[in-house]
C-alpha beads as a LAMMPS data file, in Angstrom:
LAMMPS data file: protein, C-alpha beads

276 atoms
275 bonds

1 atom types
1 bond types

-500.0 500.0 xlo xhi
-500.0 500.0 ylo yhi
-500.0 500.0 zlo zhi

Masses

1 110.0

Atoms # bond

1 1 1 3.316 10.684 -15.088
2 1 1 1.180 9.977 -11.691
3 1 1 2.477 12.215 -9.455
4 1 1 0.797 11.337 -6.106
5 1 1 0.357 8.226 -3.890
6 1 1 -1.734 7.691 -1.454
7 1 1 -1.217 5.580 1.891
8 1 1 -3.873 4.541 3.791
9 1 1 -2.742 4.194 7.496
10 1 1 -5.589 4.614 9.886
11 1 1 -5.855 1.269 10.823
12 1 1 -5.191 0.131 14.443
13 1 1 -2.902 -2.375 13.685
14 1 1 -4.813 -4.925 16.759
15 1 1 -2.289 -7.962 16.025
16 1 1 0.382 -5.853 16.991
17 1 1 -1.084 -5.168 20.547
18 1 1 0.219 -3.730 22.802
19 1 1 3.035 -2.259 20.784
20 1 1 0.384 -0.368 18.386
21 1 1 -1.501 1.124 21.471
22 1 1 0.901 4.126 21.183
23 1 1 3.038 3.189 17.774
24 1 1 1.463 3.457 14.625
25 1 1 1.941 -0.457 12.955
26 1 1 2.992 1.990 9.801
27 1 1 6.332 2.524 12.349
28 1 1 7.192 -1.088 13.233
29 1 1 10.709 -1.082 11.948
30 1 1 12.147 -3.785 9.322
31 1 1 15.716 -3.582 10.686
32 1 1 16.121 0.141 10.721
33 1 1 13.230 1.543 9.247
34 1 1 9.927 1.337 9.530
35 1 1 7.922 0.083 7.308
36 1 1 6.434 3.378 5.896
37 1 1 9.714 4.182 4.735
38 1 1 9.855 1.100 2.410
39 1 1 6.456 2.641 0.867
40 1 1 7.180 6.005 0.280
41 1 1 10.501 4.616 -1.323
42 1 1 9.007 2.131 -3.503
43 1 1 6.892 5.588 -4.649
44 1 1 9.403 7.920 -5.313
45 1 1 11.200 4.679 -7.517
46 1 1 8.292 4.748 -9.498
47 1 1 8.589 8.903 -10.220
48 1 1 5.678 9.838 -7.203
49 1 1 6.397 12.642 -5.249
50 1 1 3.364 14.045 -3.622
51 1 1 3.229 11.194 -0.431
52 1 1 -0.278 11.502 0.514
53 1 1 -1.347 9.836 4.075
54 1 1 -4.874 8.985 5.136
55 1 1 -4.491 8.158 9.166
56 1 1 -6.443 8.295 12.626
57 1 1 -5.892 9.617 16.148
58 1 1 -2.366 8.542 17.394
59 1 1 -1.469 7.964 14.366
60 1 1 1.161 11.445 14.944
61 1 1 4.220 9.569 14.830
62 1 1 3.784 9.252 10.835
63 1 1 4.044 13.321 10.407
64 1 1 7.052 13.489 12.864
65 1 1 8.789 11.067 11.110
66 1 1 8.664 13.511 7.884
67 1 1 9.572 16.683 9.588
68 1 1 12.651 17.836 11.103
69 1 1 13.536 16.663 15.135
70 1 1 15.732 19.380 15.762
71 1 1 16.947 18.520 19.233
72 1 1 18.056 14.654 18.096
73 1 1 19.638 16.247 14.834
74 1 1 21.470 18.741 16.902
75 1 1 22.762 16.134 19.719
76 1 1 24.035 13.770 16.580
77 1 1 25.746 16.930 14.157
78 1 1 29.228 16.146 13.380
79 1 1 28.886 12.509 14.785
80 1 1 29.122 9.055 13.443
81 1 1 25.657 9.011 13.638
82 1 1 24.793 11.582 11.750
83 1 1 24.678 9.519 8.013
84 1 1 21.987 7.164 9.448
85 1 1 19.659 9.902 9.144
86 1 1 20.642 10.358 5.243
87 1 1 18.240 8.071 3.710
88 1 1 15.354 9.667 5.634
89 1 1 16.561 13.396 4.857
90 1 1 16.668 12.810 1.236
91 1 1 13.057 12.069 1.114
92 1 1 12.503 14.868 2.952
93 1 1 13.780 16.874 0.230
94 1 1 12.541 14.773 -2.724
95 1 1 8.937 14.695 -1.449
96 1 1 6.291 16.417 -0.428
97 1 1 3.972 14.887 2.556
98 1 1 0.241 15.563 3.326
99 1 1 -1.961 14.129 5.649
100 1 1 -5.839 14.184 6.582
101 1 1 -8.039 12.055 8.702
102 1 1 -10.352 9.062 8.614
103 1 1 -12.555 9.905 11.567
104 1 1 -13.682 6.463 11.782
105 1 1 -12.728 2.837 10.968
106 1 1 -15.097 2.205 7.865
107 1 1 -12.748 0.532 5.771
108 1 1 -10.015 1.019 2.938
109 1 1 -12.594 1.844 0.574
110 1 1 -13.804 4.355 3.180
111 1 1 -10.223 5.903 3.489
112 1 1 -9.171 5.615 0.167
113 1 1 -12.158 8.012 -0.295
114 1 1 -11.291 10.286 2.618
115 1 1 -7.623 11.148 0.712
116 1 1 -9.656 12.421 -2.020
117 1 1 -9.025 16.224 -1.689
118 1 1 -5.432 14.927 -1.269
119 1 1 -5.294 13.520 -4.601
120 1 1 -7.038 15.764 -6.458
121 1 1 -9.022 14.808 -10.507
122 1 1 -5.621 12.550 -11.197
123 1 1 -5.065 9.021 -11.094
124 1 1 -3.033 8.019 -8.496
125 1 1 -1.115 5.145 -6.402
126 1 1 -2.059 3.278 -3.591
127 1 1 0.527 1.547 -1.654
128 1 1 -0.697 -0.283 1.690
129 1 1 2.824 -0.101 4.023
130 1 1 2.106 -2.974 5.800
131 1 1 2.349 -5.015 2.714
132 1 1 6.039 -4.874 2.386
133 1 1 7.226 -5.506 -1.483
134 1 1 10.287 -6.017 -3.165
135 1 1 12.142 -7.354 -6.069
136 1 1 15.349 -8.004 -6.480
137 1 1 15.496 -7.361 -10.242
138 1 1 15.134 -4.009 -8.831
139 1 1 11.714 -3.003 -10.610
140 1 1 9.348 -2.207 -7.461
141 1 1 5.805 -3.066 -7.876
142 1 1 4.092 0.318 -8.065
143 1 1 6.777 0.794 -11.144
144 1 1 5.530 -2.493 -12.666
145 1 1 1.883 -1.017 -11.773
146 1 1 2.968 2.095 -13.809
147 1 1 4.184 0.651 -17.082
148 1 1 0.941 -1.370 -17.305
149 1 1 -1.010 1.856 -16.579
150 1 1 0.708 3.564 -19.186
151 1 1 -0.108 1.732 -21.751
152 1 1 -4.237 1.362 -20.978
153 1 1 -4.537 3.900 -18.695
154 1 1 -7.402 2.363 -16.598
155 1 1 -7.611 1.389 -12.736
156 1 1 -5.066 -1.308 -11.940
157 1 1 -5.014 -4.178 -9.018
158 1 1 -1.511 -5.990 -8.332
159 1 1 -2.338 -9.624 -7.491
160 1 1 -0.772 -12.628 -6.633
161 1 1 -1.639 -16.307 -6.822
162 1 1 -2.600 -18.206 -2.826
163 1 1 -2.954 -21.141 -1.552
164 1 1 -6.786 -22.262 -2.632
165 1 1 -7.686 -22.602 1.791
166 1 1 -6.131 -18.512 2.035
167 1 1 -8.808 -17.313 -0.623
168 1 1 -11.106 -16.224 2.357
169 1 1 -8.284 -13.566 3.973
170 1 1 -8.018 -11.495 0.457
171 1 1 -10.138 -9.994 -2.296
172 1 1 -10.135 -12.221 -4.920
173 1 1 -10.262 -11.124 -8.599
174 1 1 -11.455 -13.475 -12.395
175 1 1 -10.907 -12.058 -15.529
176 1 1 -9.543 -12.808 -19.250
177 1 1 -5.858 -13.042 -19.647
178 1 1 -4.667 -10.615 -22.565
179 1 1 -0.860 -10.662 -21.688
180 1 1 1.450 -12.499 -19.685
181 1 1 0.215 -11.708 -16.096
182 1 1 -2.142 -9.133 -17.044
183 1 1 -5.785 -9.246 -16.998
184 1 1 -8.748 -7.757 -17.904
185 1 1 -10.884 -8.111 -14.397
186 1 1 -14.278 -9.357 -14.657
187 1 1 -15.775 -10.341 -11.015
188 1 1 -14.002 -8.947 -8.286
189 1 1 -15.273 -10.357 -4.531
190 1 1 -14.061 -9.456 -0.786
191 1 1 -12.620 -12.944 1.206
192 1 1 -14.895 -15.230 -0.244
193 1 1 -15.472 -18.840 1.149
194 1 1 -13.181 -20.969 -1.298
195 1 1 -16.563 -22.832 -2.577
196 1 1 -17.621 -19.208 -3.667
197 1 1 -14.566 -18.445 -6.488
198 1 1 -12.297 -20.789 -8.603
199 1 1 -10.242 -17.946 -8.819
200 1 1 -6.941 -17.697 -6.555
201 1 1 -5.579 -14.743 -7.508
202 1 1 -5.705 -12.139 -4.801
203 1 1 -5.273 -8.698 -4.871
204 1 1 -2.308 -7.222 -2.347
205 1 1 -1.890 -3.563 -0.996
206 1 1 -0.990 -2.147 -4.856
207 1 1 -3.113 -0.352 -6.518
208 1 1 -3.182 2.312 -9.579
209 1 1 -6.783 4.021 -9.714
210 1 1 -8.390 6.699 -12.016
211 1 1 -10.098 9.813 -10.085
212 1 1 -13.414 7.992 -11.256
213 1 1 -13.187 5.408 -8.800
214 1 1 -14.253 8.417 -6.343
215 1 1 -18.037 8.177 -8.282
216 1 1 -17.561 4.764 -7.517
217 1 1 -16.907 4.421 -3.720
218 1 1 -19.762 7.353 -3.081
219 1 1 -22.229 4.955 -4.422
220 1 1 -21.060 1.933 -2.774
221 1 1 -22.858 0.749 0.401
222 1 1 -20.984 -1.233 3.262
223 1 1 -20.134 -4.572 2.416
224 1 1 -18.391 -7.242 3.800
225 1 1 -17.830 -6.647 7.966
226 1 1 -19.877 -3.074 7.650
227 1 1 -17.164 -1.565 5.842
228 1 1 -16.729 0.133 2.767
229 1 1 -15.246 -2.313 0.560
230 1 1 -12.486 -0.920 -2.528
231 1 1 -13.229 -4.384 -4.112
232 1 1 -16.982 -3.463 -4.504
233 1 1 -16.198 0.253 -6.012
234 1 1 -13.618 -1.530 -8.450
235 1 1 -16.011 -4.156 -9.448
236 1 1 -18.497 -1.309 -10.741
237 1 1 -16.170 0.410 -12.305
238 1 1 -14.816 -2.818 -14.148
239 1 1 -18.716 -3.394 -15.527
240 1 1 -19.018 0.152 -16.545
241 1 1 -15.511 0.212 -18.082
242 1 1 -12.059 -1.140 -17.316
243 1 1 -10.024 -2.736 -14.261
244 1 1 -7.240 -4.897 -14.892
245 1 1 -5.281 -7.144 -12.421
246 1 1 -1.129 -7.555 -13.222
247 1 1 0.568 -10.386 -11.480
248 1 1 3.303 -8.711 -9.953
249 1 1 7.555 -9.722 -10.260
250 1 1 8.634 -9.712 -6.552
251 1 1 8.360 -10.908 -3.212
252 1 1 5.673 -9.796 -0.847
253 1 1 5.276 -9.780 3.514
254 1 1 2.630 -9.645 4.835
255 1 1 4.180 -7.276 7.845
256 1 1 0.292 -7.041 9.395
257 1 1 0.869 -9.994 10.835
258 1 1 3.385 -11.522 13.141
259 1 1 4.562 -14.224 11.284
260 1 1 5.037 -12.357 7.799
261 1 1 6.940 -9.550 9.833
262 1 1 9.272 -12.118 11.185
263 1 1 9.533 -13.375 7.548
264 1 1 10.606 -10.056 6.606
265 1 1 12.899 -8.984 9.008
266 1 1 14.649 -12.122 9.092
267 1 1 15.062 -11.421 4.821
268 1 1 15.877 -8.233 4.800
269 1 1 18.823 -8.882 7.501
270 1 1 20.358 -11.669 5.281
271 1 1 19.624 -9.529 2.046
272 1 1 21.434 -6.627 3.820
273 1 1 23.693 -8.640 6.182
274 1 1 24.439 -12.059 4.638
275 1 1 26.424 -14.662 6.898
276 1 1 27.916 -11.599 9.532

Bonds

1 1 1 2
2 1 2 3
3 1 3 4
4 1 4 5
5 1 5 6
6 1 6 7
7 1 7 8
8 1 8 9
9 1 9 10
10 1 10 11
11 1 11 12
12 1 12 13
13 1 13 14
14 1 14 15
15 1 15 16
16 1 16 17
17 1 17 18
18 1 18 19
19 1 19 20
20 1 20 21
21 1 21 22
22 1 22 23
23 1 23 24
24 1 24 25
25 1 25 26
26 1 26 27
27 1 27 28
28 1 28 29
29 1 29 30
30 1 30 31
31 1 31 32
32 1 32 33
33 1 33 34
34 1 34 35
35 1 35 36
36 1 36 37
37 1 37 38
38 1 38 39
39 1 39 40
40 1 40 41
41 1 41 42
42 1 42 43
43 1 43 44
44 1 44 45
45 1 45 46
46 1 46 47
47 1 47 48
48 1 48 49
49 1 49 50
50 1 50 51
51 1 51 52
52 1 52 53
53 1 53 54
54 1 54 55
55 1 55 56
56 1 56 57
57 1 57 58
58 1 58 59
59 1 59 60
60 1 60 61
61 1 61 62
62 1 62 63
63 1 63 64
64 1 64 65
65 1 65 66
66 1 66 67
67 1 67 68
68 1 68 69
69 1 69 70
70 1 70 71
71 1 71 72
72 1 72 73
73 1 73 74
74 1 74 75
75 1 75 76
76 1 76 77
77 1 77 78
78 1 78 79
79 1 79 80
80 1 80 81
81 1 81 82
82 1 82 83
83 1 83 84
84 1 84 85
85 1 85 86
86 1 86 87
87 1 87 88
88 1 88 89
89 1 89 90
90 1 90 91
91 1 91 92
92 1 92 93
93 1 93 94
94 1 94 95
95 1 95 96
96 1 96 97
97 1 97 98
98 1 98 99
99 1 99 100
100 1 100 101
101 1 101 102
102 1 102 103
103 1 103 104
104 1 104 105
105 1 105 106
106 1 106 107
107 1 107 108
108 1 108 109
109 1 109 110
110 1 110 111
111 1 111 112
112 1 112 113
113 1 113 114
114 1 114 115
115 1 115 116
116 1 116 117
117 1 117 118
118 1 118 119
119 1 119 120
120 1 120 121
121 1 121 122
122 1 122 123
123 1 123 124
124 1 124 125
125 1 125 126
126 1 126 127
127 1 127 128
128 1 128 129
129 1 129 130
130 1 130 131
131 1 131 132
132 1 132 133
133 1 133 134
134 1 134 135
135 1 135 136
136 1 136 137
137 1 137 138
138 1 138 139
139 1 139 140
140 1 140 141
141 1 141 142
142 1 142 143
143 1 143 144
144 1 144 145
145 1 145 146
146 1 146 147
147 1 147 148
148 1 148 149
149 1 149 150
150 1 150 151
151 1 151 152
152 1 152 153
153 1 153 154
154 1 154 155
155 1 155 156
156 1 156 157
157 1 157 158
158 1 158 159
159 1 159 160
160 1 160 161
161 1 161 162
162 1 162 163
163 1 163 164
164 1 164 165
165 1 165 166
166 1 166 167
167 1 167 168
168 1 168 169
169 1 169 170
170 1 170 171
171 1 171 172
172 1 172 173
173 1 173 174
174 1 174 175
175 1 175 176
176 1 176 177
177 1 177 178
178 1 178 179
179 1 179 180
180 1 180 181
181 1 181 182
182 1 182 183
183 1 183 184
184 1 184 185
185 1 185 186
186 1 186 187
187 1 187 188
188 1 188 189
189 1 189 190
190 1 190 191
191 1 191 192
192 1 192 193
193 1 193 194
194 1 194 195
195 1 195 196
196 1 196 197
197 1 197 198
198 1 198 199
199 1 199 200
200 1 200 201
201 1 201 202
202 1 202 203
203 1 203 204
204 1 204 205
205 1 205 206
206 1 206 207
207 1 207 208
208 1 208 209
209 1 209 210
210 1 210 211
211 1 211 212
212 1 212 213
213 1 213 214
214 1 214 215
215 1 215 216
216 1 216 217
217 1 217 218
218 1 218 219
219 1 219 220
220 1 220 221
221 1 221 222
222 1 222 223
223 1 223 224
224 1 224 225
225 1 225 226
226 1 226 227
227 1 227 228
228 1 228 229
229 1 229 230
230 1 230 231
231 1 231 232
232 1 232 233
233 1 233 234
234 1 234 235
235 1 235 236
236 1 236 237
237 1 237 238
238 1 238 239
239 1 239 240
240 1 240 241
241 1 241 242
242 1 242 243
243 1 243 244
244 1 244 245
245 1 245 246
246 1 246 247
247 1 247 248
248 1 248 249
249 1 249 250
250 1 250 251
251 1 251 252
252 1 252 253
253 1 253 254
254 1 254 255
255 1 255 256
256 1 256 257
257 1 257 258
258 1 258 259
259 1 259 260
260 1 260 261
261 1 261 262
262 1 262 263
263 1 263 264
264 1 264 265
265 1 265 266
266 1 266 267
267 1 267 268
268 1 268 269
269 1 269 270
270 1 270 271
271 1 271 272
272 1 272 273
273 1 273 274
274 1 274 275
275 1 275 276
């Protein structure tokens, strides 16, 4: 069983300006909780427990959302109000929360690699929180993720087919089908120009990696924009051994941008809501 997933949340969230100047995009709420709620909830589902957070300066509001706020939970005891804070109390309790720093903005595979004394010599999840996910058959996608690791107990990418003109705003993975949705990965690229892949199968903010992908991301040089690039550590570790990419059951939003967050709250309201 993985025990510990990691969240990358250092980001500074720019499309969200000027609301992310002092709130972390991880806070923007979907109805009545933010969206780093919906993460560490999809990883409990899937049996995590050790929440694991890789974040930046002002990112604070992330750690105070985990703890105890004494003074509000004091003003609501014995209220009406008081149950609204249940959801968020029993992770408290279920989890455990840790958090360390990516000094600088060098990319996911950069920050990825910064949670590594977080993580520990395990494999472990990687959910990005601004990639909201759900499925209503009520098997989240790290839990798909799991099953499939399993069984071949490699690095796994969740992907998901796009439009052939989006290629360019995702890493795109080919490989050899050897199930239904699940394949063995065998070139792995950061937003290439559509003339550059036939491939439309991009990879979304899921991700089961072995502690090896740490040997992997110390020997990989900035890439694409200057950054450290997870594609480019995965790709090396799918030519020295094995990285598979499972087409995920669910619904995804992309909540880093405007338009998918307005997607999302506007289905999450109905889902909860319906015609009130």
């Amino acid at each position: 069983m993985i025990q510990t997933c990691l969240f990358p949340a250092a980001g500074y969230g720019t499309r969200f300006l000027p609301a992310t100047k002092s709130l972390p995009k991880e806070m923007l709420p979907i109805l009545t909780k933010p969206l780093i709620h919906y993460g560490v909830d999809e990883a409990l589902e899937a049996g995590m427990s050790n929440m694991a957070f890789v974040t930046g300066r002002g990112k604070r509001a992330l750690e105070d959302y985990f703890d105890i706020s004494y003074e509000l939970e004091h003003q609501i005891s014995g209220s009406s109000k008081e149950s609204l804070l249940s959801e968020i109390r029993n992770l408290m309790q279920k989890c455990t929360f840790s958090f360390t720093r990516q000094k600088t903005m060098k990319g996911l595979g950069d920050a990825i690699n910064k949670g590594r004394t977080l993580v520990g010599d395990e494999a472990f999840g990687v959910i990005l929180a601004d990639d909201l996910c759900i499925n209503e058959d009520g098997v989240g996608v790290m839990s798909q993720l799991l099953e499939v690791y399993e069984k071949y107990r490699c690095s796994i990418v969740a992907v998901m087919e796009v439009d052939k003109e989006d290629v360019s705003k995702y890493g795109i993975v080919e490989g050899k089908y050897i199930e239904d949705n699940l394949l063995i990965v065998n070139d792995m690229v950061e937003k290439p120009n559509s003339n550059e892949t036939n491939s439309n199968l991009a990879i979304i903010g899921r991700y089961i990696l072995t502690p090896n992908i740490f040997h992997f991301l110390d020997k990989t040089k900035p890439g694409k924009n200057g950054e450290i690039q997870i594609t480019d550590a995965l790709l090396k570790e799918a030519k020295d051994g094995m990285v598979m990419a499972y087409k995920f059951k669910g619904k995804r939003f992309d909540c880093g941008s405007i338009k998918g967050f307005v997607e999302a709250t506007k289905y999450f309201y109905e889902l909860q809501y319906g015609n009130e």
